[in-house]
C-alpha positions as CSV (number, residue, x, y, z in Angstrom):
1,X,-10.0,17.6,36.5
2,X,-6.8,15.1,35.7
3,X,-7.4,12.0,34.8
4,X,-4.5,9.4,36.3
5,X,-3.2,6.4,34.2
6,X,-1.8,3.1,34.6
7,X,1.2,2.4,32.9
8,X,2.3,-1.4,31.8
9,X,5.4,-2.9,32.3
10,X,6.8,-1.5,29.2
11,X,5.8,2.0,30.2
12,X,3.1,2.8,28.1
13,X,-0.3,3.7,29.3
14,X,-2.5,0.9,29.4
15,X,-5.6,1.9,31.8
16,X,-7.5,5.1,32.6
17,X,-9.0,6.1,36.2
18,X,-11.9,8.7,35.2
19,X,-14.3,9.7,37.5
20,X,-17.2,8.1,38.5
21,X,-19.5,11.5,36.9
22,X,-17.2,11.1,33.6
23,X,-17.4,7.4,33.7
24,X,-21.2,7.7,33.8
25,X,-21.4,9.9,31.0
26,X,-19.7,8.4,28.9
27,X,-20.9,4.5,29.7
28,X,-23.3,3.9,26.6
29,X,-20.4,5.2,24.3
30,X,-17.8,3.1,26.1
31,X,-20.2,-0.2,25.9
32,X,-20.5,0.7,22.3
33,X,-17.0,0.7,21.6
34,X,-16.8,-2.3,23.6
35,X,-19.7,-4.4,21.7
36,X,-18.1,-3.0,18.5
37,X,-14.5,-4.8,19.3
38,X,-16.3,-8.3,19.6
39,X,-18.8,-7.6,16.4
40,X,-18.0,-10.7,14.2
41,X,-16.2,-10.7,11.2
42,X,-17.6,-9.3,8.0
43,X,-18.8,-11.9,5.3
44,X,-16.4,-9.4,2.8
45,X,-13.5,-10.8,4.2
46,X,-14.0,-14.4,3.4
47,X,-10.4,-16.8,3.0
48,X,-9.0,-17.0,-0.1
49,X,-6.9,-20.0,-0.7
50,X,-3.2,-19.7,-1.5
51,X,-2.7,-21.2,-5.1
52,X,0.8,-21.7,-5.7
53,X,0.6,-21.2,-9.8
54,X,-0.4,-17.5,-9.0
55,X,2.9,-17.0,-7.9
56,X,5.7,-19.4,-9.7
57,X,5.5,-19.4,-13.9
58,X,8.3,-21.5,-14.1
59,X,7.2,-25.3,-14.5
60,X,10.4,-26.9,-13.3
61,X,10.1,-24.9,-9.7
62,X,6.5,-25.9,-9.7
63,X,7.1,-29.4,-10.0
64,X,9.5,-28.8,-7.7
65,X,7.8,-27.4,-5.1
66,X,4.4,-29.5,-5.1
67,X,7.0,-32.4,-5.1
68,X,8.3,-31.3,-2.3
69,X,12.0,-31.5,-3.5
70,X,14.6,-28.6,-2.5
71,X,17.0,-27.6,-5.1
72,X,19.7,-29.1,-4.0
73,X,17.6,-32.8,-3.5
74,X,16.8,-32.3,-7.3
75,X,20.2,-31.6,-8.4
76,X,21.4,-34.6,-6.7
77,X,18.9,-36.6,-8.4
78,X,19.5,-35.2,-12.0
79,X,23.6,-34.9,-11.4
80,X,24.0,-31.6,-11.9
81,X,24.8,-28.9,-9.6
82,X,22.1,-26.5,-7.1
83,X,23.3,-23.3,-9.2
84,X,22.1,-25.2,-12.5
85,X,18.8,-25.8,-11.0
86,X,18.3,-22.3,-9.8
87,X,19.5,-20.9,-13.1
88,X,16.7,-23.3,-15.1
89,X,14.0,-22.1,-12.3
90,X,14.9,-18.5,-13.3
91,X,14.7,-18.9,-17.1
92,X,10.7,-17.8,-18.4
93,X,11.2,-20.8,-21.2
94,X,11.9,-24.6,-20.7
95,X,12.6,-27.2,-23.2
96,X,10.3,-29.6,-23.2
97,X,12.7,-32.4,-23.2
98,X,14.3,-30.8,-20.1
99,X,10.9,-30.7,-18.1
100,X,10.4,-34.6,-19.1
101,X,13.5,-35.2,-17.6
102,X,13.0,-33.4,-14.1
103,X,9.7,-34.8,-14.4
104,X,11.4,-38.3,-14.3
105,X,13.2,-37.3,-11.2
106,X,10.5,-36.1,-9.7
107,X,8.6,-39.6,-10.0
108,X,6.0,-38.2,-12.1
């Protein structure tokens, strides 16, 4: 017995002809499989919010960002150059009198 297959457009087999005695067989397994595919999602995966302080430390790209201020707007705002700002995001410590003044820019 051969089974013949139907190929997609991009030439990969996408259907199977089986015989109606193999088809019968195998139905309840088949309608398993099937039933399974449209099971609804487990409880276990449940959404977990993106919180943006688990993933920036620095506190002058985290004003930044919920400000919703690019680099370069910041820069113009403070006078000082994009590379400056990128250089202070990169830093793990900022003077306190330096995040006052970004603060100020940032209208908070």
């Amino acid at each position: 017995m051969t089974l013949q297959t139907i190929k997609s457009l991009d030439g990969k087999d996408e259907y199977v002809l089986l015989p109606i005695a193999v088809y019968e067989a195998l139905k309840d397994k088949i309608e398993d499989q099937l039933i399974a595919k449209e099971a609804p999602i487990d409880d276990d995966d449940e959404y977990v919010p993106f919180i943006l302080e688990d993933y920036i430390d620095n506190p002058v790209a985290l004003a930044r960002i919920k400000a919703g201020v690019t680099q370069q707007e910041l820069a113009a705002r403070l006078t000082v150059t994009q590379a400056y700002i990128s250089k202070v995001e990169r830093q793990d410590k900022v003077s306190p009198k330096l995040l006052e003044r970004i603060n100020t820019a940032l209208g908070k």
